[in-house]
C-alpha positions as MATLAB code, in Angstrom:
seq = 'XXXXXXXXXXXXXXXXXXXXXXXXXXXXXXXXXXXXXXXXXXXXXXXXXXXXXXXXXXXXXXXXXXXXXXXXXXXXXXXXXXXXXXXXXXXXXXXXXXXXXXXXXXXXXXXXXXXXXXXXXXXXXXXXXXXXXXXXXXXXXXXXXXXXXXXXXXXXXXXXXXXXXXXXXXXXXXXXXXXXXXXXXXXXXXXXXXXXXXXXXXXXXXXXXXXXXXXXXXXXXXXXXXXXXXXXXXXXXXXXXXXXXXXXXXXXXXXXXXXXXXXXXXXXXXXXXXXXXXXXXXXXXXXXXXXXXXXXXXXXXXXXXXXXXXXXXXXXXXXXXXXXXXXXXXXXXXXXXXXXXXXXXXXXXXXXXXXXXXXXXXXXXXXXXXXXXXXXXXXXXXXXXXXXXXXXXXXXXXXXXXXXXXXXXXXXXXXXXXXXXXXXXXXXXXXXXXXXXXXXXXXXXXXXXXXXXXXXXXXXXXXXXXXXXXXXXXXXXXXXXXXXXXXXXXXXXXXXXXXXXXXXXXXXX';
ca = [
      20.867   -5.997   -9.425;
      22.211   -3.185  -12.068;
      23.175   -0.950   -9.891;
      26.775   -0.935   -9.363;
      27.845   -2.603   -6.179;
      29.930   -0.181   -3.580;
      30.382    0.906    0.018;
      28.650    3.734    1.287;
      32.047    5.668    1.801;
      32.452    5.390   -2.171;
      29.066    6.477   -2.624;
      29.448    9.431   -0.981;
      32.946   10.184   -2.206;
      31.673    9.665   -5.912;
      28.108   11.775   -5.343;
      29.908   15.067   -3.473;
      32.510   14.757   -6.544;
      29.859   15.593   -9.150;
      27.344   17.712   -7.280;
      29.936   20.818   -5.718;
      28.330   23.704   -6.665;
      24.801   22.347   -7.885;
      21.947   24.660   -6.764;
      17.941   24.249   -7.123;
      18.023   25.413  -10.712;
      20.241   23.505  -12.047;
      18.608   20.559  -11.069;
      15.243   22.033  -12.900;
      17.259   22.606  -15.403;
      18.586   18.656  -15.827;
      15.068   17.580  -14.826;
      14.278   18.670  -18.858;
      12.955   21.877  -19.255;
      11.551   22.179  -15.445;
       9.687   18.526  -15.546;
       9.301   17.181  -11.956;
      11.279   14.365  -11.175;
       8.799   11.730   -9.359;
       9.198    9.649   -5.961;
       7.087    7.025   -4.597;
       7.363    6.252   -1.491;
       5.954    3.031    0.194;
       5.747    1.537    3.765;
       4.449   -1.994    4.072;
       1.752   -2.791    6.465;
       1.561    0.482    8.048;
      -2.219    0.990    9.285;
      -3.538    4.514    8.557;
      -3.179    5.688   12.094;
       0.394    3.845   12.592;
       2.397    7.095   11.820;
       2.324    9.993   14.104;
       0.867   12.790   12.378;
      -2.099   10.223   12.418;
      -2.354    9.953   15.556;
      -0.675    7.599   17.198;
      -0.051    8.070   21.154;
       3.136    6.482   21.006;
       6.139    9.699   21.745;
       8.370   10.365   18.441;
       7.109    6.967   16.330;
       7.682    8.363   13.161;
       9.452   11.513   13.232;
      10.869   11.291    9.758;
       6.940   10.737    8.212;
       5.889   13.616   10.621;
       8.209   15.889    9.169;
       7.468   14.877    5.268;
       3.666   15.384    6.344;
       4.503   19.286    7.770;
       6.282   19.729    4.685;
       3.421   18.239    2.277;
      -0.364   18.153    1.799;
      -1.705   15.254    3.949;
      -5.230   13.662    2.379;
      -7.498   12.145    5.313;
      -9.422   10.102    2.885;
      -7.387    7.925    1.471;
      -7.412    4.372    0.370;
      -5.646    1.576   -1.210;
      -8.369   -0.595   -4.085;
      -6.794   -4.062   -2.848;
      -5.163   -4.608    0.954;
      -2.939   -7.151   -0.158;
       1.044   -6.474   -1.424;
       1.607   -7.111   -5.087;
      -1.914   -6.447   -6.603;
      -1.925   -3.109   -4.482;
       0.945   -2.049   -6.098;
       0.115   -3.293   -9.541;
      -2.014   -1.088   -9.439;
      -0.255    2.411   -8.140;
       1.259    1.632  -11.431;
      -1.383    0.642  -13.839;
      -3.871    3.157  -12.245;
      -6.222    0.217  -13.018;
      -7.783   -2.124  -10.448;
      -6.849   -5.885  -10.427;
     -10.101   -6.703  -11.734;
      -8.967   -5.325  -15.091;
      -5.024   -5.212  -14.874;
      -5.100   -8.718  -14.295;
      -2.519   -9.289  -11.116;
      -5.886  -10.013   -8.913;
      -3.620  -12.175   -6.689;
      -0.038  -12.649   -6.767;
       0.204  -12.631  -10.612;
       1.543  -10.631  -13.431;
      -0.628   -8.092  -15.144;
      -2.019   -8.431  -18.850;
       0.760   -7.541  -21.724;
      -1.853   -4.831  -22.923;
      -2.113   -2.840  -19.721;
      -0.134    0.030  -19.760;
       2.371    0.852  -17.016;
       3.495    3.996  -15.347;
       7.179    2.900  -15.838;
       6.674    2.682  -19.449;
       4.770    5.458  -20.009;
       7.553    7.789  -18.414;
      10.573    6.164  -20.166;
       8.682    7.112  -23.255;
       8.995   10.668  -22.602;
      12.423   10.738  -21.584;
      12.465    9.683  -17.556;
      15.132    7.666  -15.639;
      13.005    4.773  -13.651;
      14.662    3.246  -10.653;
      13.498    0.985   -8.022;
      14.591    0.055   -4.552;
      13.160   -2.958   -2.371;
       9.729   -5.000   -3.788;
      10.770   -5.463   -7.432;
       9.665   -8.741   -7.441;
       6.153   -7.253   -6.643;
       6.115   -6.390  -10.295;
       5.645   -8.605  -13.178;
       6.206   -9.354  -15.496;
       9.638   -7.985  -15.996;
       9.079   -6.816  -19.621;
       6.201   -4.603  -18.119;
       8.242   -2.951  -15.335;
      11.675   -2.363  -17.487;
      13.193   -0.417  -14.762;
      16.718    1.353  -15.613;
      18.159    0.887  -11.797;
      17.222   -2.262   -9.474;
      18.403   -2.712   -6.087;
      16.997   -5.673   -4.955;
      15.402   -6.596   -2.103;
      15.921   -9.722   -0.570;
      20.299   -9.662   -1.482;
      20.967   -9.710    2.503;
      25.091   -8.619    1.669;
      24.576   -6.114   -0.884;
      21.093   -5.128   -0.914;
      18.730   -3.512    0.907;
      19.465   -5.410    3.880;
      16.005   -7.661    4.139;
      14.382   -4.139    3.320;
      14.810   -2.859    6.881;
      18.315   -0.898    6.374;
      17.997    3.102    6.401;
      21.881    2.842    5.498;
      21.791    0.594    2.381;
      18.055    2.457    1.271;
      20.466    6.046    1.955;
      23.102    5.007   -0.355;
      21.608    3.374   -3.480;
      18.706    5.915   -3.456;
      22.286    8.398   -3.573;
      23.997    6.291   -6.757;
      20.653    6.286   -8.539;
      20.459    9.456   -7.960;
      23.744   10.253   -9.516;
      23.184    8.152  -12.764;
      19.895   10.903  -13.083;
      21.992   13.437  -12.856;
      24.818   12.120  -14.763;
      22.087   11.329  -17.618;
      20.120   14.902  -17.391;
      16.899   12.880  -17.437;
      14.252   13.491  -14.757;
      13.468   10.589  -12.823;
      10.886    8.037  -11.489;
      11.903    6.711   -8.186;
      10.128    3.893   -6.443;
      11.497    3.303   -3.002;
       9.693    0.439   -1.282;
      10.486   -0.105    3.083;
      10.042   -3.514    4.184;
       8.441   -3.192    7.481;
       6.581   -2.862    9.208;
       5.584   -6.273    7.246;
       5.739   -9.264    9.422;
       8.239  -11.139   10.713;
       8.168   -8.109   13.723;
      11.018   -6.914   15.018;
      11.919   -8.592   18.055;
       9.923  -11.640   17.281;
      10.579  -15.270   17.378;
       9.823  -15.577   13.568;
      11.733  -12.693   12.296;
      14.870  -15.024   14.178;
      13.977  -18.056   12.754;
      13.659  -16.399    9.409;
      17.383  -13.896    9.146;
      19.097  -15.399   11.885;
      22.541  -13.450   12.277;
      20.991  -11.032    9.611;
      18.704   -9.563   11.977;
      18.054   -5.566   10.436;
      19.138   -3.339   13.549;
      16.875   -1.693   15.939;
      17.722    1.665   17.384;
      14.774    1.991   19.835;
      12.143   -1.171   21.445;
       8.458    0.075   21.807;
       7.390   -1.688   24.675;
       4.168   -3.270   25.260;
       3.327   -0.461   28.079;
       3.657    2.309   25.138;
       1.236    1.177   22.932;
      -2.765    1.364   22.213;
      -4.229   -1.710   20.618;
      -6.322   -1.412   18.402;
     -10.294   -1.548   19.028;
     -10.855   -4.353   16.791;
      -8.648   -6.706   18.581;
      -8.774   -7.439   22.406;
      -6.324   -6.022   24.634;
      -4.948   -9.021   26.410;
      -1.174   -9.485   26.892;
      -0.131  -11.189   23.857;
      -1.489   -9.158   21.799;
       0.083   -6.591   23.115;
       3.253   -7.366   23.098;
       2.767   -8.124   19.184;
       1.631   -4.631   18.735;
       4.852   -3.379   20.549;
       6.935   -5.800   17.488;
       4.687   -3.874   15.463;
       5.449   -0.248   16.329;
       9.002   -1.077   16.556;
       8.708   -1.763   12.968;
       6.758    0.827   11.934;
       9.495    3.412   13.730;
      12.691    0.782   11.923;
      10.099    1.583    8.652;
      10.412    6.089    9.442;
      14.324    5.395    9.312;
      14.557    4.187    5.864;
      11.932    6.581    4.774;
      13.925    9.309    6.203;
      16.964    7.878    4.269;
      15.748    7.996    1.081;
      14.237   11.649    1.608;
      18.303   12.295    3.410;
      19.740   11.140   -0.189;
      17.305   13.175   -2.262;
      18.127   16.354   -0.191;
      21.815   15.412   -0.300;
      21.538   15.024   -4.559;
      20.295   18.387   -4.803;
      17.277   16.921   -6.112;
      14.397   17.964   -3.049;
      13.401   21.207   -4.615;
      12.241   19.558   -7.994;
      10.650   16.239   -7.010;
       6.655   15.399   -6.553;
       6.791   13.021   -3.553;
       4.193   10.714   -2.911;
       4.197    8.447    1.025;
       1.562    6.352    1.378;
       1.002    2.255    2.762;
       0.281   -0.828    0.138;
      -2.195   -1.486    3.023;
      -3.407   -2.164    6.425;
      -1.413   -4.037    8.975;
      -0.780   -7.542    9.477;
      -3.653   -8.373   12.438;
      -6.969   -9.371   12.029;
      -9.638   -7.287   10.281;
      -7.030   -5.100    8.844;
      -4.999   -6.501    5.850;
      -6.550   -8.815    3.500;
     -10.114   -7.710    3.974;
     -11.963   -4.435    2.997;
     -12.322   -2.725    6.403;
     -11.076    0.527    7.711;
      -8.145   -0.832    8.859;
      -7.546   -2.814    5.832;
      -8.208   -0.248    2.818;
      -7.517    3.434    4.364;
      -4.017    4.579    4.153;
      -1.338    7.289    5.443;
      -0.851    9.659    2.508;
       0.955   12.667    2.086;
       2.328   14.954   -0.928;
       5.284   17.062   -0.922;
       5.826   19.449   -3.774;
       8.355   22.117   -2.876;
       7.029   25.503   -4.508;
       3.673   23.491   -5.699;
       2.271   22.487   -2.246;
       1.288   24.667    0.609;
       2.996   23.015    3.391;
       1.004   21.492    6.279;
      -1.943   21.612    4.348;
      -4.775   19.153    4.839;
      -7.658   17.667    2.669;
     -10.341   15.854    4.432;
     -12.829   15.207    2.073;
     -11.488   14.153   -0.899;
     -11.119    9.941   -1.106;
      -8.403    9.361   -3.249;
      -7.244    6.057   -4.149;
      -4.129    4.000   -5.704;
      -5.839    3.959   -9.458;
      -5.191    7.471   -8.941;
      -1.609    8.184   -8.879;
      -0.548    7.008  -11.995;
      -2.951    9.519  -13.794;
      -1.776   12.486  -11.102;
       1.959   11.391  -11.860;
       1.370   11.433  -15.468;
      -0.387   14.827  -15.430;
       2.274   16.473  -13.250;
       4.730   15.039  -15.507;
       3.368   16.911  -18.706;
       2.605   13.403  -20.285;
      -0.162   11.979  -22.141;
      -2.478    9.533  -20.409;
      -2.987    6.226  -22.077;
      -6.504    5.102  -22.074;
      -8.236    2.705  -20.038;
      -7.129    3.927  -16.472;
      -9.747    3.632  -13.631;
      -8.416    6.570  -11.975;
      -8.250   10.290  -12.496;
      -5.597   12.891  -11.752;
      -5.868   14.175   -8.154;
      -3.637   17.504   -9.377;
      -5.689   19.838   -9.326;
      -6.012   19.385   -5.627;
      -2.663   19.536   -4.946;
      -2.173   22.995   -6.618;
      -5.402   25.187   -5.383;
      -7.478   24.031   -7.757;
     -10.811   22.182   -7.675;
     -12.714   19.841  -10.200;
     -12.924   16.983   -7.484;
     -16.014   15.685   -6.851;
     -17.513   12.414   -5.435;
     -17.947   10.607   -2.262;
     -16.733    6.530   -2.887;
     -14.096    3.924   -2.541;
     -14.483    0.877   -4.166;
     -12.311   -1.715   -2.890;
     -11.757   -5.685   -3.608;
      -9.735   -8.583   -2.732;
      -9.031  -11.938   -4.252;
      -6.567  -13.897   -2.980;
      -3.762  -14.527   -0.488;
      -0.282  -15.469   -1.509;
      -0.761  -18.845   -0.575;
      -3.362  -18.423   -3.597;
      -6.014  -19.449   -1.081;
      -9.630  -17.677   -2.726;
     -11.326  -15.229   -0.420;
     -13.301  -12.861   -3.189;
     -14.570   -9.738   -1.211;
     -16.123   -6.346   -2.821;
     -16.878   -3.183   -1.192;
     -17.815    0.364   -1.561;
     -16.383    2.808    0.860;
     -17.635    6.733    1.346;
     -16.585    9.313    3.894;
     -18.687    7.960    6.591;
     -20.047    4.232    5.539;
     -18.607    0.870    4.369;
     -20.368   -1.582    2.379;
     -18.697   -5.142    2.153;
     -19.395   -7.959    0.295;
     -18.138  -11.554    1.251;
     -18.717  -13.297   -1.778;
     -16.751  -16.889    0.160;
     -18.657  -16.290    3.497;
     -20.885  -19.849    3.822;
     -20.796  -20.639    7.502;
     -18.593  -23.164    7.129;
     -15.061  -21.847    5.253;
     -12.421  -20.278    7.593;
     -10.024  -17.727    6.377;
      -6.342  -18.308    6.753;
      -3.307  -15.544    5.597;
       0.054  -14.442    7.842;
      -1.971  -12.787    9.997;
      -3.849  -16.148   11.117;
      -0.106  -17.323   12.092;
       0.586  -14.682   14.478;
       0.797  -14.617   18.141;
      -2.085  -12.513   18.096;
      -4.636  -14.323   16.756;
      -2.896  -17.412   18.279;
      -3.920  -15.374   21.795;
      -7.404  -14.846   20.194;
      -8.249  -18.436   20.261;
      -7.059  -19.498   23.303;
      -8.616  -16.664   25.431;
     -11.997  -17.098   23.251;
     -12.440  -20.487   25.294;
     -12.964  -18.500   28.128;
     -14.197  -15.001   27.044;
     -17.672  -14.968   24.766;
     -16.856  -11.751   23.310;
     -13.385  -12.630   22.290;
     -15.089  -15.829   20.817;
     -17.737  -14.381   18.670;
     -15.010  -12.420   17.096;
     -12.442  -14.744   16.210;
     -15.505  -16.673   14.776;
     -16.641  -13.507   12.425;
     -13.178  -13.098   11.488;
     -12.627  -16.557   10.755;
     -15.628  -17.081    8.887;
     -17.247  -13.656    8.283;
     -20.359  -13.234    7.291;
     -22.027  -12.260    3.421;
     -22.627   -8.542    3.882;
     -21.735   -6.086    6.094;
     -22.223   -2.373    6.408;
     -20.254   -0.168    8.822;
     -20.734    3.419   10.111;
     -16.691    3.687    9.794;
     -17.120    7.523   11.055;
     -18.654    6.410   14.070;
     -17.334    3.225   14.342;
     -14.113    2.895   13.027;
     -13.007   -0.181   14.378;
     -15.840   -2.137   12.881;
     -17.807   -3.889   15.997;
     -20.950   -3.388   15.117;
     -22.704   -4.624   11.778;
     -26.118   -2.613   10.557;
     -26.724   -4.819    7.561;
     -30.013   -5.825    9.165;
     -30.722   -2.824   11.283;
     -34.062   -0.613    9.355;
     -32.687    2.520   10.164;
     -30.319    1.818    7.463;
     -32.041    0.438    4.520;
     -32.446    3.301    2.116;
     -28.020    3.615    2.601;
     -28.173   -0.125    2.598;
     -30.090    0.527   -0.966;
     -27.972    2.972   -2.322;
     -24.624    1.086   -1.515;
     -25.672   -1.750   -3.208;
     -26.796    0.192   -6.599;
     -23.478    1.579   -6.639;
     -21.782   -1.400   -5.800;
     -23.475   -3.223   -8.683;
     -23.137   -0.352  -11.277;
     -18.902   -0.493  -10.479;
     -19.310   -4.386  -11.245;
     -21.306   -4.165  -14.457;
     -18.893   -1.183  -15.530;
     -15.588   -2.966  -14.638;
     -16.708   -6.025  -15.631;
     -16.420   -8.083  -12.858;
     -17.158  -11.737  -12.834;
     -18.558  -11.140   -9.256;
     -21.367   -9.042  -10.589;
     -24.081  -12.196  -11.458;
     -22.987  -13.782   -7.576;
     -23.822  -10.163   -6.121;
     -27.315   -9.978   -7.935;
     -27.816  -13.424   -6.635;
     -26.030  -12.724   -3.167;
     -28.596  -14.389   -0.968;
     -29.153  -17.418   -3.091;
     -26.705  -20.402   -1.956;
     -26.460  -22.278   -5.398;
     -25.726  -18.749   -6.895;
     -22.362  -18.239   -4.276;
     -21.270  -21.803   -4.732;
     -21.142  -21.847   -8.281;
     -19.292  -18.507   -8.432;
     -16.791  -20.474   -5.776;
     -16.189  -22.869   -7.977;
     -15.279  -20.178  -10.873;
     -13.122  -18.796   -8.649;
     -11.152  -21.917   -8.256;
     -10.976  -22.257  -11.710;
      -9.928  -18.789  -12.277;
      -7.219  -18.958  -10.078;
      -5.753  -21.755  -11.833;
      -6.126  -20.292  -15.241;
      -4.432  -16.993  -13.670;
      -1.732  -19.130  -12.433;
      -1.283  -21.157  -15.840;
      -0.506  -17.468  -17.358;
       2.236  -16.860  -14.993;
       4.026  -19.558  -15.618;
       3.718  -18.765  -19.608;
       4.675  -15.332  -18.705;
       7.577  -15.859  -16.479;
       8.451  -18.721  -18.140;
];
């Protein structure tokens, strides 16, 4: 950790020292020449309609999110390009997807990619991180000036989950900005609502005495599960875990956004909320569903941003925010980005067109190979299971759970329950979705007519986004319905996984 170990007392004592007196301009004015300083924002796990200004039923779940969402421009359409941790945010920071920055599972990106860290220490920014660090490799890629690690349970973040420890080194990194007269780059990463749950047997079993507090229990009464996943008591109560994670989660958000309000700094900073990716249940994270790709997001640009403004038809995605940070910033793009600035949205303006998501997925951290494409618009989702044979079952931390743990026993006595823990465990080679209709996912129209010229049209534009990102997926997708084709591709996918692997131990050494 760089930062400089201290209490939160001494924090405080040293921050109020140097900021008596400091007003909205002078911060523009140490931000060089009016630049805006940037903050990223990042829950882990949290399903699109977790927080609630999505939605949720549950009373007061998020008030802190809520209020960042009245103050900011919320974007319906919205969607992460991988549903798994590190490669998701490899890429908020490349704005490339893992396809071609080259962290398709838990692995570093190429040495040639450019990074959003780099690119805005080049022209003069402070670049600071709190919690998920090690989510970025390699280090000489992600050369941030201020660490504060995530996983140091007596001086860091404590396990991720600690509004108090997020409060105060979000305050001393913002005091080395100011001290410096540099804008900044903040990246401030919650651990939850990630898995182990609050309240659960595993999250004892893992921190013990260490347990991050709890200031309020959802209880299993409070709570709407999901319509993907039955609603039997189990599963439940592993929702209510949930949800008392996702409101632990609004805390430390509404820490870091405390300290930046505190620092003087709220007036001149572009802040960006959104989710790496679905949550931690079946057909959510880890797949290219709904629940698995589409994420809270919200923009907050004091002076910039109406506030409590909404956009529901532009789909923005995670290439996308290193090109929007980059533009807002005043600096030069580097080439090679799969995104595009979304800025002009954010400020009145238009230029925005397009209706697509496209979304993939590799691997698990337990580098078991699960390759998956998909194209997403505003009302339909295409998916590809490129693994799918009949025979292959699908295993991540979501398989572990009590939930799906409840799944199979109850499916030896419910059909319904059964079918789906046998399309989740296996899936199938192609679905398509009517997500606006059916957001949940229950029924697939891959063979139903009526569908068959969108069925047509998702695939061209599936294909073309292979062929153009150069995709080693895109001769098992031409073949898609020809056995030897799929099982040969496996086996390159085997063999690509080791090669990835045998470059990340060169890399890290």
């Amino acid at each position: 950790m760089t930062g400089t170990r201290r209490s939160r007392r001494e924090f405080i004592k040293a921050l109020s020292a140097g900021a008596a007196g400091l007003t909205l301009s002078g911060c523009f004015r140490q931000s060089s020449g009016g630049r805006p300083n940037l903050l990223l924002i990042t829950a882990d796990d949290m399903n699109y309609d977790s927080p609630g200004f999505c939605g949720n039923p549950v009373p007061g779940i998020t008030p802190r999110i809520d209020r960042l969402a009245a103050e900011g421009m919320i974007f319906e359409q919205a969607h992460v390009n991988i549903a798994v941790c590190q490669p998701c945010r490899q890429t908020l920071l490349t704005g490339r997807t893992p396809i071609r920055h080259g962290g398709e599972g838990f692995h570093p990106i190429l040495d040639d990619v450019p990074t959003l860290v780099e690119e805005v220490k080049r022209a003069g920014y402070l670049s600071g991180i709190l919690g998920k660090e090690k989510h970025y490799k390699p280090d000489s890629k992600f050369t941030w000036d201020f660490v504060a690690g995530e996983n140091d349970v007596a001086s860091g973040l404590g396990i991720g989950r600690s509004p108090e420890k997020y409060h105060d080194f979000a305050l001393e990194f913002l005091k080395r900005a100011r001290q410096t007269g540099k804008p900044f780059f903040l990246s401030a990463n919650a651990h939850d609502p990630h898995r182990p749950f609050a309240g659960s047997e595993s999250e004892k079993r893992s921190w013990g005495e260490a347990l991050p507090r709890v200031d309020r229990w959802i209880r299993p009464d409070e709570v709407k599960v999901p319509g993907f996943l039955p609603d039997i008591p189990d599963v439940r109560t592993e929702i209510a875990q949930y949800m008392t994670s996702v409101h632990r989660c609004d805390r430390v958000v509404g820490a870091v956004l405390d300290a930046l309000e505190e620092g003087g700094f709220a007036g001149s900073t572009l802040v960006l909320f959104l989710s790496d990716n679905g949550m931690s249940f079946p057909f959510a994270k880890a797949n290219c569903y709904l629940s698995s790709t589409k994420t809270p997001w919200i923009v907050r640009w004091p002076g910039r941003i109406k506030a409590g403004a909404r956009n529901g038809e532009a789909m923005v995605s995670t290439v996308d925010v290193m090109p929007t940070f980059l533009e807002a910033a005043g600096i030069r793009p580097p080439e090679g980005m799969d995104g595009r600035s979304f800025l002009s949205l954010l400020t009145g303006g238009g230029g925005w067109t397009g209706d697509g998501v496209f979304t993939e997925f590799h691997e698990t951290s337990a580098r078991k190979r699960y390759p998956m494409r998909a194209v997403l618009t505003r009302r339909f989702g295409y998916i590809v299971n490129f693994w799918a044979d009949g025979r292959t079952e699908m295993t991540m931390d979501s398989t572990g759970g009590m939930t799906f743990r409840a799944m199979r026993e109850a499916a030896a006595s419910d059909p319904e329950i059964a079918r789906r823990v046998t399309l989740f465990s296996k899936q199938v080679r192609e679905e398509l979705y009517d997500f606006a209709a059916d957001p949940d996912g229950l029924h697939n129209l891959i063979d139903d007519p009526r569908f068959a010229e969108e069925i047509g049209r998702l695939r061209s534009r599936l294909e073309d986004h292979l062929a153009r990102t150069g995709d080693p997926a895109l001769e098992a997708f031409r073949r898609r319905n020809d056995p030897e084709a799929a099982a040969a591709f496996m086996e390159e996918q085997r063999e690509r996984s080791n090669s990835l692997l045998e470059r990340a131990r060169r890399t890290t050494g």
